[in-house]
C-alpha positions as CSV (number, residue, x, y, z in Angstrom):
1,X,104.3,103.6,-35.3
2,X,101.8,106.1,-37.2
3,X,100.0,103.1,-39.0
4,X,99.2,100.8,-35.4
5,X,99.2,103.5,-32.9
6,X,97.2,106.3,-34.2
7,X,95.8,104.4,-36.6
8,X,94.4,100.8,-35.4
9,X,95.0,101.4,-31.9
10,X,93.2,105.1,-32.2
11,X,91.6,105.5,-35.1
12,X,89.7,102.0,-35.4
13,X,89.5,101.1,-31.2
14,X,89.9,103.6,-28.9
15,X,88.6,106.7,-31.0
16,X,85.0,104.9,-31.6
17,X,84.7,103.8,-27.4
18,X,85.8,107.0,-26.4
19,X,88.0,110.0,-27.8
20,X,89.4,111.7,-25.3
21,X,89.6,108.8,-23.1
22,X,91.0,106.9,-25.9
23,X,93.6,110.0,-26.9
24,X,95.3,109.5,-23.2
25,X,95.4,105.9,-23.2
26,X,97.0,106.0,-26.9
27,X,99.3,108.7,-25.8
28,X,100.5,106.5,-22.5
29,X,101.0,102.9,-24.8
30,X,102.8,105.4,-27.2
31,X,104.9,106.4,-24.6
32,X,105.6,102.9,-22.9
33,X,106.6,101.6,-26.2
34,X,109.7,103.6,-26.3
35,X,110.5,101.8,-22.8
36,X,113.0,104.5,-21.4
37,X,112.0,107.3,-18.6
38,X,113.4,110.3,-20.6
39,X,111.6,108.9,-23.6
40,X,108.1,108.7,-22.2
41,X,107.3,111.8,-21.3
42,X,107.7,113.4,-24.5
43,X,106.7,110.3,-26.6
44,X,103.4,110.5,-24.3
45,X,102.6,114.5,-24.9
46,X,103.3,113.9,-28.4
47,X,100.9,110.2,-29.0
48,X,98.2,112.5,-27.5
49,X,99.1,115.2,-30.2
50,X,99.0,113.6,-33.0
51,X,95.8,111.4,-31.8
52,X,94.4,115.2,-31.9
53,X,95.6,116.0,-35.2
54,X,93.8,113.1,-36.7
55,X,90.2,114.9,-34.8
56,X,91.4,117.8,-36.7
57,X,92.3,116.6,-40.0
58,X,90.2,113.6,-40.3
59,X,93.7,111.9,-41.6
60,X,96.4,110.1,-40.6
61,X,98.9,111.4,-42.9
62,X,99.5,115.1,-41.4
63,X,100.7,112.6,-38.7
64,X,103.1,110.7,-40.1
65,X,104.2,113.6,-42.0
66,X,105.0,115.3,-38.4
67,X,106.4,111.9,-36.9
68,X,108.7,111.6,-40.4
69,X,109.9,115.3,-39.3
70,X,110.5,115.0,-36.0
71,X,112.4,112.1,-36.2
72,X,114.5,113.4,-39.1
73,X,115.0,116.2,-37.0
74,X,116.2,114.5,-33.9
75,X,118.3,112.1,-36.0
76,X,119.9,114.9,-37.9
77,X,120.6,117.0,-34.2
78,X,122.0,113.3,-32.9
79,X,124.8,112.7,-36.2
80,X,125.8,116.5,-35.9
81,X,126.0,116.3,-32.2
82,X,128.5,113.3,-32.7
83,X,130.3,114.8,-35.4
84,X,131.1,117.7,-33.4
85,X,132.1,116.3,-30.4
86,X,135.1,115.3,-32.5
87,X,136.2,118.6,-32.8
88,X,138.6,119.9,-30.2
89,X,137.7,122.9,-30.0
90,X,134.2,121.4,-28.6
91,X,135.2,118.7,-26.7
92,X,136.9,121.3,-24.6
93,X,134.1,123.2,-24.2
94,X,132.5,120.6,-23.1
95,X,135.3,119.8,-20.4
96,X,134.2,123.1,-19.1
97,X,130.7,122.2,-19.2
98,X,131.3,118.5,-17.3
99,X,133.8,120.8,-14.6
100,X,130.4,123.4,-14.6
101,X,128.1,120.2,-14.6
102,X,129.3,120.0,-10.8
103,X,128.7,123.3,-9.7
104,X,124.9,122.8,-10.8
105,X,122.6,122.8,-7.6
106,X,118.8,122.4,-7.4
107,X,118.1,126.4,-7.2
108,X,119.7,126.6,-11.1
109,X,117.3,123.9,-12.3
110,X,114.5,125.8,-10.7
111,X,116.0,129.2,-12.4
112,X,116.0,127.1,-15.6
113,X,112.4,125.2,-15.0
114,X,110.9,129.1,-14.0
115,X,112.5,130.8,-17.0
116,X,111.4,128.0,-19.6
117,X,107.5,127.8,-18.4
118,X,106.7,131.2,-20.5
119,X,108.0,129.8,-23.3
120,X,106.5,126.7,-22.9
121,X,103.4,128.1,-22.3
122,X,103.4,130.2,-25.6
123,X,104.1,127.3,-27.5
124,X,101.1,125.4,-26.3
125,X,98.8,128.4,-27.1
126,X,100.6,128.8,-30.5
127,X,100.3,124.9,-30.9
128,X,96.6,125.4,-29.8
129,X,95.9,127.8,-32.6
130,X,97.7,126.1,-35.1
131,X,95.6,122.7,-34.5
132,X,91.9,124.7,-34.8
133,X,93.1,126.6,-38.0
134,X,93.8,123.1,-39.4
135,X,90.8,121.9,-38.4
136,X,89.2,125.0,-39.5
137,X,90.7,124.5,-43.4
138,X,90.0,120.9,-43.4
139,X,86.3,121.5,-42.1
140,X,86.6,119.9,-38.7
141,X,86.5,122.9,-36.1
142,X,83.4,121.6,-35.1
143,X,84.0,118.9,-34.1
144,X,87.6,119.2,-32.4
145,X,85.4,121.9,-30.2
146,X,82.2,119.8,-29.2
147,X,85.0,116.2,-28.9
148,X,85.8,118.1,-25.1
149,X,81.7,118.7,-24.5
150,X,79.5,116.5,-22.8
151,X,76.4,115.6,-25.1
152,X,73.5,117.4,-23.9
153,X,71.0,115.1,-24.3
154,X,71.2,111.5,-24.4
155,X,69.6,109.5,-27.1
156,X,68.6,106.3,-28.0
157,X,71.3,105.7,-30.5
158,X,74.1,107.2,-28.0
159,X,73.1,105.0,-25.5
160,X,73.2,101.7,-27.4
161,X,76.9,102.9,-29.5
162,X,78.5,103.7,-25.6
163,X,76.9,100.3,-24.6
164,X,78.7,98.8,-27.5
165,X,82.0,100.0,-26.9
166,X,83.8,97.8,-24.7
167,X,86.1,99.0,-22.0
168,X,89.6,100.4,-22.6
169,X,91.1,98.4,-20.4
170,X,91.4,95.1,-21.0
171,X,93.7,92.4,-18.8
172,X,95.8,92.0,-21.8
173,X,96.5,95.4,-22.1
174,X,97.2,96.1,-18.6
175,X,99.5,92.8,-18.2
176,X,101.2,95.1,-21.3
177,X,101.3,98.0,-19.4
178,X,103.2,96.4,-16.6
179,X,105.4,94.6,-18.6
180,X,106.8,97.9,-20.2
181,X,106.8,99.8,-16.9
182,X,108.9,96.8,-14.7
183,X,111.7,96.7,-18.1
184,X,111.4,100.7,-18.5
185,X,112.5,100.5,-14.7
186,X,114.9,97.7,-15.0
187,X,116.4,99.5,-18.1
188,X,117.0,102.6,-15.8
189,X,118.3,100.6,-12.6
190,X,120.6,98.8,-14.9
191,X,122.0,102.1,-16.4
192,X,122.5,103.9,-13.1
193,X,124.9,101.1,-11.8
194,X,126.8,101.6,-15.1
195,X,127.2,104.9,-14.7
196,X,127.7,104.8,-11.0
């Protein structure tokens, strides 16, 4: 995933038409791949991550190291999870929890939503930091803080590389785009009427 999304679909397409532009769009095909709702929103957050480790580090292997760790991570929490719903003692806890799981009304999400925000919010500032001291050791601050600023004056040579670049979207890739989206909401239809 590293090796074609952030780097031939980033790194060698989108990064040299457009950066930021080219983050997003990376970030929403990154997400689409994974062709499941729940999936997508985090699998789009974290394409356009790592597309901006690789502005900070110049390198696409602090991002595979962090993809290689986060899915380690989740497939470590997934074979524990199943191993300990085997227990007893757990699955009737979660009993209770499934008998509780009823009880749960829109005002507890929103008390759970409200009282995760802070924390969310402190993470992205930490997560901020963290990416311009990395960008700081490997001598890259500069440029992670002018890729958000508009150039402030437009020369020749920018003018002839922006007229080079083609545009993002192409029919292929939108044709792509809708392909994933109509099976990531078929996948989701089909899974409601097995659960319902």
């Amino acid at each position: 995933e590293e090796i074609i999304f952030r780097g031939i679909i980033y790194n060698h397409g989108y990064r040299k038409v457009s950066p930021v532009k080219g983050m997003f769009l990376c970030g929403l095909l990154f997400g689409l791949l994974h062709m499941n709702l729940n999936q997508f929103c985090y699998a789009f957050v974290l394409g356009v991550m790592l597309c901006l480790v690789i502005e900070a580090t110049d390198s696409i292997i602090a991002t595979m190291i962090m993809h290689f760790t986060l899915n380690a991570y989740s497939t470590t929490v997934a074979f524990l999870t199943e191993k300990l719903a085997d227990n007893e003692m757990v699955q009737a806890i979660l009993g209770e929890a499934e008998e509780a799981d009823e009880v749960l009304s829109n005002e507890v999400l929103l008390q759970t939503l409200i009282t995760l925000l802070p924390v969310a919010i402190v993470c992205g500032i930490l997560a901020w930091v963290l990416l311009r001291v990395i960008a700081q050791k490997c001598g890259r601050e500069e440029h992670l803080r002018t890729l958000f600023k508009k150039p402030e004056t437009t020369t020749w040579e920018a003018v002839e590389y922006a007229s080079e670049g083609t545009n993002l979207f192409t029919p292929a890739l939108i044709v792509g785009m809708v392909l994933c989206i109509v099976m990531m909401g078929l996948t989701e239809f089909v899974n409601s009427v097995n659960l319902g």
